[in-house]
C-alpha positions as CSV (number, residue, x, y, z in Angstrom):
1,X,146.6,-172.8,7.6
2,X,145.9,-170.6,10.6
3,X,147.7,-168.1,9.0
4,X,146.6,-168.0,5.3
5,X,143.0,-167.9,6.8
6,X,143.7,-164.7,8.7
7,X,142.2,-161.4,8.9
8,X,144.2,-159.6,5.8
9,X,145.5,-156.5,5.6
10,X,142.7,-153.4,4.2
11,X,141.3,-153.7,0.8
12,X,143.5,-153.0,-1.8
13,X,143.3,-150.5,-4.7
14,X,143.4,-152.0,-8.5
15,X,145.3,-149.6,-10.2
16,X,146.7,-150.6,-14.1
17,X,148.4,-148.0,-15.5
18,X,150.0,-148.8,-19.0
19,X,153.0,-146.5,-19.8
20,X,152.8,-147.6,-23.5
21,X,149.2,-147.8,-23.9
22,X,146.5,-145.0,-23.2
23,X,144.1,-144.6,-20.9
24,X,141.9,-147.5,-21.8
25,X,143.7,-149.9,-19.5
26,X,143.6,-147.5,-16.8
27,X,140.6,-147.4,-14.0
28,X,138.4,-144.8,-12.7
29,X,139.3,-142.8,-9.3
30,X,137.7,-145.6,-7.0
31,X,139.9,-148.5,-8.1
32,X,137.3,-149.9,-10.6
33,X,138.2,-153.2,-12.2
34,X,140.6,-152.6,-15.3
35,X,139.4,-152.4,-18.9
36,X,141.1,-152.5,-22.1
37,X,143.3,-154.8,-24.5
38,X,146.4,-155.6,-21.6
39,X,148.5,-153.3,-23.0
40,X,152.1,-153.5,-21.1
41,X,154.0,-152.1,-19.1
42,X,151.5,-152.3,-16.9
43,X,151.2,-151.4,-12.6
44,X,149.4,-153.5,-10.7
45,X,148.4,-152.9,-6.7
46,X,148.4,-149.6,-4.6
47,X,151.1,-147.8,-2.8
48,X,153.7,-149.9,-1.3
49,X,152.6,-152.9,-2.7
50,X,152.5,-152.0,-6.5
51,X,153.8,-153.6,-8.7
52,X,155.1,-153.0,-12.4
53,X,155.7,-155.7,-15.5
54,X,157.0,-154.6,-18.4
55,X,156.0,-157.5,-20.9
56,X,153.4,-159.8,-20.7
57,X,155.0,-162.5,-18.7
58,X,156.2,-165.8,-20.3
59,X,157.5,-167.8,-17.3
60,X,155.5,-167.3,-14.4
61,X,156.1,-168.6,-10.2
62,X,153.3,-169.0,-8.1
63,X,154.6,-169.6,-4.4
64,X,151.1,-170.2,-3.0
65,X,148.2,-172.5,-3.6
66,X,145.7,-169.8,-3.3
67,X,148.1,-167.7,-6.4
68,X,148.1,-171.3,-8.2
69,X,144.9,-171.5,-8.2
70,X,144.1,-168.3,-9.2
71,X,146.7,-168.3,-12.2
72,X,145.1,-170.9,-13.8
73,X,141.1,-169.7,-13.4
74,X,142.0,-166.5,-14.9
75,X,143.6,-168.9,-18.3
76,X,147.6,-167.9,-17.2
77,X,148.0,-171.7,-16.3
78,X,150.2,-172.0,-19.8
79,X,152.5,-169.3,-18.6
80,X,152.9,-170.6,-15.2
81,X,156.6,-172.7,-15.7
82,X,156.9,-173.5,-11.5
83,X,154.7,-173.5,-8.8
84,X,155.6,-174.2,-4.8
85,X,155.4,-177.5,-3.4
86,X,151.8,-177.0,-1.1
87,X,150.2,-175.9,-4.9
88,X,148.0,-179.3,-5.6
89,X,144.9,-178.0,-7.8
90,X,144.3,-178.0,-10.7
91,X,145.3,-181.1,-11.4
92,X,149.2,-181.4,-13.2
93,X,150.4,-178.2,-11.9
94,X,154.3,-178.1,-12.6
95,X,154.9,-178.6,-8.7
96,X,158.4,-178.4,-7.5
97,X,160.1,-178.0,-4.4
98,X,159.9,-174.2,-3.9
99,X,158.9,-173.2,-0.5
100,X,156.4,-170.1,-0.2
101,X,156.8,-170.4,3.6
102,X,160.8,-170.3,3.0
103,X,161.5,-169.0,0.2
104,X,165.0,-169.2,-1.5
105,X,165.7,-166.7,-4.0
106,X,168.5,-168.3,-5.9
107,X,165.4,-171.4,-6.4
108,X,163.3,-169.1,-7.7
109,X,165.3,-167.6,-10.3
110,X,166.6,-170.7,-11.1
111,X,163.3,-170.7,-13.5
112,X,164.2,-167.6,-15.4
113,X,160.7,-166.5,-13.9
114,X,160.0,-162.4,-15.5
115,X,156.5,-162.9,-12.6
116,X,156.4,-164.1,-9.3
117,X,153.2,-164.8,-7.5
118,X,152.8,-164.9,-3.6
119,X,150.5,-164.3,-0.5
120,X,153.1,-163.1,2.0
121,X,156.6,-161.5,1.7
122,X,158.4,-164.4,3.6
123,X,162.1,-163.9,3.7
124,X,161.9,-160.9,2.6
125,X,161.6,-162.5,-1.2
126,X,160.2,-159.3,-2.7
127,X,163.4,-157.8,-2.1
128,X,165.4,-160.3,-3.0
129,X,163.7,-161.2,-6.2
130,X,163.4,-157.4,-7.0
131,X,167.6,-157.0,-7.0
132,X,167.4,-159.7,-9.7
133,X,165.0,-157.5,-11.9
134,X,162.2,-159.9,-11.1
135,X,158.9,-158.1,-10.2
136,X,156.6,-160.0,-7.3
137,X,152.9,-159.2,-7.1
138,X,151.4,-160.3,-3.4
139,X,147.5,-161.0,-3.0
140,X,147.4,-161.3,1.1
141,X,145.0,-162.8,2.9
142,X,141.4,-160.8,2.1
143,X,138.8,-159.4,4.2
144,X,136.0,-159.9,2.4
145,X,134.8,-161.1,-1.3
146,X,135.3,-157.7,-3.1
147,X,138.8,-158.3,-2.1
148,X,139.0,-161.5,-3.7
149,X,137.9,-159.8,-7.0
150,X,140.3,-157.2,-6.8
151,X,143.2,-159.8,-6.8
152,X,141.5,-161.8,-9.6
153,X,142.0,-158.7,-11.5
154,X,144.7,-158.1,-10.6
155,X,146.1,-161.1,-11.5
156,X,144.1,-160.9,-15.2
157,X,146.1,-157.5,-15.1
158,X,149.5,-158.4,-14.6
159,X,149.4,-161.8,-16.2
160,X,147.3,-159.9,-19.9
161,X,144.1,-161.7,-18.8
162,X,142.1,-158.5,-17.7
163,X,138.7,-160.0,-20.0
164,X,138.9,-163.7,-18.5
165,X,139.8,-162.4,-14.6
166,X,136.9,-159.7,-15.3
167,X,134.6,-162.1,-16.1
168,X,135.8,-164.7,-13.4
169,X,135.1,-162.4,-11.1
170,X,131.8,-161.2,-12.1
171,X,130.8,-165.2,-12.1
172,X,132.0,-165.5,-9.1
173,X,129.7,-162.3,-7.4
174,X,126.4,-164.0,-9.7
175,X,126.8,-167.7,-8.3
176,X,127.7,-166.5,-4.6
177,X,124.7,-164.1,-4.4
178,X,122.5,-166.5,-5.7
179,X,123.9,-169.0,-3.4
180,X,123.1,-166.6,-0.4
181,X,119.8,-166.3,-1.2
182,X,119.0,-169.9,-0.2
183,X,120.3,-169.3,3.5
184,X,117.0,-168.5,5.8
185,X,116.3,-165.5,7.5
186,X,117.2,-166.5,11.4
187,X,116.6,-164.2,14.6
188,X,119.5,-165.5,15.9
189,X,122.5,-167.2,13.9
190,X,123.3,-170.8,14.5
191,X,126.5,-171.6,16.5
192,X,129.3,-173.9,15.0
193,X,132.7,-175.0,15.4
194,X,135.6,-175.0,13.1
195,X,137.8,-177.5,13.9
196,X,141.4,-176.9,12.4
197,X,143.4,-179.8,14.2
198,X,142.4,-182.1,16.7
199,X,144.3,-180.0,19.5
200,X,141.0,-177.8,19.2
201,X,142.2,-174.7,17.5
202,X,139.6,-173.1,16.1
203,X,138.7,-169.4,14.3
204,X,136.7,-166.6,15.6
205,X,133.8,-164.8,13.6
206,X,137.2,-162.1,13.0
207,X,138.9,-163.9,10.4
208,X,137.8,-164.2,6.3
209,X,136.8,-167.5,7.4
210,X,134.3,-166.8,10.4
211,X,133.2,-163.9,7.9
212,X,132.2,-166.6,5.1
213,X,130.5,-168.2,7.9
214,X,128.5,-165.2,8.9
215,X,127.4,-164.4,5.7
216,X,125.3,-168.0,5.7
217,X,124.2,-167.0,9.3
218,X,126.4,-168.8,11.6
219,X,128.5,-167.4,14.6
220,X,131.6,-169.1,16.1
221,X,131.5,-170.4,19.6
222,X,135.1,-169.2,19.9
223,X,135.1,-165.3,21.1
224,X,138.0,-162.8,21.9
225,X,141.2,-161.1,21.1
226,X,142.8,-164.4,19.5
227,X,141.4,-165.2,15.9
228,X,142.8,-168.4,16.0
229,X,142.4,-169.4,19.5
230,X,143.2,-172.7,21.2
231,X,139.9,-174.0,22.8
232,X,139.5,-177.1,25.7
233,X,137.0,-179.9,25.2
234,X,135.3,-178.8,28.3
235,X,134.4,-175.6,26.8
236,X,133.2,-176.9,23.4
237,X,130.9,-179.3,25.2
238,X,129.9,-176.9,27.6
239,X,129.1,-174.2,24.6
240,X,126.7,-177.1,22.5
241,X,127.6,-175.7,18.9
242,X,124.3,-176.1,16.3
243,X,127.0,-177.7,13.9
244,X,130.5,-178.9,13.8
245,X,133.2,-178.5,11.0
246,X,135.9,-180.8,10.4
247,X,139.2,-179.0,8.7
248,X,141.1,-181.4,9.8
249,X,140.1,-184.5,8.0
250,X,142.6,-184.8,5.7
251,X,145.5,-184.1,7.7
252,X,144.8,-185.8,10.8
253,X,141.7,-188.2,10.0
254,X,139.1,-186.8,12.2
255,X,135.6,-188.3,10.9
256,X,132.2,-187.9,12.8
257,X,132.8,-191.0,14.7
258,X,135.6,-189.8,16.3
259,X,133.9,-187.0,17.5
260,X,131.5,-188.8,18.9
261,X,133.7,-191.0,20.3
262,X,135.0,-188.0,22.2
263,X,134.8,-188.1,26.3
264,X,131.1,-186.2,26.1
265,X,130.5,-185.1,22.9
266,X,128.3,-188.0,22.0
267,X,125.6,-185.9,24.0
268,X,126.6,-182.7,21.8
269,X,123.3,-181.1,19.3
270,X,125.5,-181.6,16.4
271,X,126.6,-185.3,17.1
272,X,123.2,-186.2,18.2
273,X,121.4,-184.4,15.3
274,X,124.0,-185.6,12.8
275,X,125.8,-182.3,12.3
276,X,129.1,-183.2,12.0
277,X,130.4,-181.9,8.2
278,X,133.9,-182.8,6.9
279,X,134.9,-179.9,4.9
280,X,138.0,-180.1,2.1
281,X,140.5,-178.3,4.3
282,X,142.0,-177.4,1.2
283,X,139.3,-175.6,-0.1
284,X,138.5,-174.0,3.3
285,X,141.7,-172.2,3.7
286,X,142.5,-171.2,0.3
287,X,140.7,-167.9,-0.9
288,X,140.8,-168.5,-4.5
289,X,137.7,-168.9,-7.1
290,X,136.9,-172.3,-5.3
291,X,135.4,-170.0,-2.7
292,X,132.2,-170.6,-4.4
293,X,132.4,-174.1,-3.5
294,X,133.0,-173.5,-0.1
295,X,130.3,-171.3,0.3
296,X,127.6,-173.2,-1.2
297,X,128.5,-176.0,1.0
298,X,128.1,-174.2,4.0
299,X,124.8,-172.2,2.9
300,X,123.6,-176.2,1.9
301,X,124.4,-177.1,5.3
302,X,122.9,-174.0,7.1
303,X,119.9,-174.3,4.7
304,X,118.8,-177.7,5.8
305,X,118.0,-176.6,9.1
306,X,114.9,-175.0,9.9
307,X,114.5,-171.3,10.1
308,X,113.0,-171.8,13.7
309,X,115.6,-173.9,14.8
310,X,116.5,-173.0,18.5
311,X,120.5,-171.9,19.0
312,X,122.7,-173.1,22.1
């Protein structure tokens, strides 16, 4: 989780260019979002992560939830024949017993797959998949929103969906900045902390999550060089966080009680002023179109306290 939620690498360049087609697939000199009918071959991505695909693809592998995800919003989901075994949403995803963390080529082309979709280049996969003639289009971890748009159209791109990833993404921009506009103006941002296990490790206002968090005026407790660090209970008591996030309900069965069952945290702001919010840890570190969700949740929470509400 740690690492899917990481701060990516810089934005990337949409570039579509159709060898077979004209320029009306093409985009403009700033790496616009692609117009056009989908004509293949198309190339996908920006220096040495382009990618090209000849046909539109019939048998597709997603090796990540977050490309799963994805897939299916931009209407792919009938081409997608395998997807890896963390992929759970939508619901009756053909899930298998691929590994994105370990990928093994051989598995992979086991599904006569003419795409393969990924977040990270484990194993050296691209290479591997590329000898077999299979191309691999990556969408790392992002930065920011714009570059979860990009990789929407990316995906609408390479997949022929450029209309339904276009307008994906353009729903996604309308909802989120009409969420944001619920979130009061502070002079200072609340504090929180993210909890991903219950050994404390948290995130840092660096990472696409802290940065989701800022943007609904909250600022991490956790500061420095580590975006992940490893925090003690001391310090978390010590630092009184406005509010408390739980990403690791699911997985280890934290609730608000337990916290508050904590040596000291009972005294905590955000156990005494009821504060404590489970999130879906599978929504909160995936960085798909269900980013919406995440965010209106937190802008919800941050919303319901007053604008004059004293920080720690």
């Amino acid at each position: 989780m740690r690492r899917m939620l990481g701060a990516g690498v810089a934005t990337l360049a949409l570039i579509v260019a159709s060898c077979g087609g004209g320029d009306d697939s093409g985009t403009d000199a700033d790496g616009a979002a692609p117009t056009g009918d989908g004509t293949f071959p198309v190339t996908v991505g920006s220096g040495d992560t382009a990618v090209t695909v000849e046909a539109r693809p019939a048998a597709i592998v997603s090796l990540a939830p977050t490309t799963t995800e994805i897939l299916f919003a931009v209407g792919a989901g009938d081409q997608v024949v395998a997807v890896d075994d963390q992929s759970d949403y939508p619901p009756g995803v053909p899930v298998t017993g691929l590994s994105g963390y370990t990928p093994n080529v051989e598995a992979i082309l086991g599904y006569e797959p003419d795409l393969v979709v990924a977040t990270d280049d484990n194993g050296d996969v691209v290479a591997g998949l590329a000898k077999a003639g299979v191309p691999t289009l990556l969408l790392p971890a992002p930065d920011t929103l714009d570059d979860i748009y990009t990789q929407i159209e990316q995906v609408g791109a390479a997949t022929g969906h450029i209309g339904d990833s276009a307008e994906l993404a353009a729903s996604m921009r309308s909802d989120i900045e009409q969420i944001l506009t619920t979130v009061p103006e502070r002079d200072q941002p609340l504090s929180y902390y993210h909890e991903l296990d219950d050994t404390f490790y948290t995130i840092t206002d660096d990472t696409f999550l802290g940065y989701l968090y800022g943007l609904v005026g909250l600022r991490s407790i956790a500061t420095g060089p580590d975006a992940y660090p490893q925090l003690s209970a001391e310090y978390i008591v010590e630092s009184d966080p406005d509010l408390i996030f739980l990403a690791d309900g699911q997985c280890c069965g934290v609730t608000p009680e337990t916290v508050a069952a904590r040596a000291g945290w009972g005294e905590l702001t955000a156990v005494r002023e009821g504060r404590v919010h489970v999130l879906d840890e599978d929504i909160a570190s995936r960085w798909g179109p269900r980013v919406v969700d995440l965010l209106r949740d937190l802008a919800a929470t941050a919303a319901a306290l007053p604008a004059a509400q004293p920080t720690s």
